[in-house]
C-alpha distance (Angstrom), angle and dihedral (degrees) to the residues before:
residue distance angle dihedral
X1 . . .
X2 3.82 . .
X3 4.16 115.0 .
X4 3.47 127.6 -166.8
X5 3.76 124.5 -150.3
X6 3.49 114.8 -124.7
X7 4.22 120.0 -165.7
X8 3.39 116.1 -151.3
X9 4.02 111.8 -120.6
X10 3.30 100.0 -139.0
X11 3.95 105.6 37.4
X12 4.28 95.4 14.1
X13 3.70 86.6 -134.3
X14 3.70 107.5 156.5
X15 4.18 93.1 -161.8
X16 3.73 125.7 70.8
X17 3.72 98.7 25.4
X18 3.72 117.1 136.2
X19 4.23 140.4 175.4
X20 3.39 112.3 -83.3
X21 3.34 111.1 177.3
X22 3.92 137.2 -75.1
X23 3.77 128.0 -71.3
X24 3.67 129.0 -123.9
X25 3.25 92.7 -102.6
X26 4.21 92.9 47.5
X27 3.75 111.3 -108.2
X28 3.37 128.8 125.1
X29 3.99 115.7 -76.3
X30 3.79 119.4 -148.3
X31 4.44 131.5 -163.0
X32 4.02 124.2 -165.9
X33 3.39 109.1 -146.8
């Protein structure tokens, strides 16, 4: 099973982040929790 690291944007943590969604204008959305 492949995995790609995500970074958060706002905190560049690379654990924790999950889908959240699609924007408006249809890319990929992303949450830290």
């Amino acid at each position: 099973m492949a995995s790609v690291s995500i970074s958060c944007p706002s905190c560049s943590a690379t654990d924790g982040v999950v889908r959240n969604g699609k924007s408006t204008a249809g890319h990929q959305r992303y949450l830290c929790s």
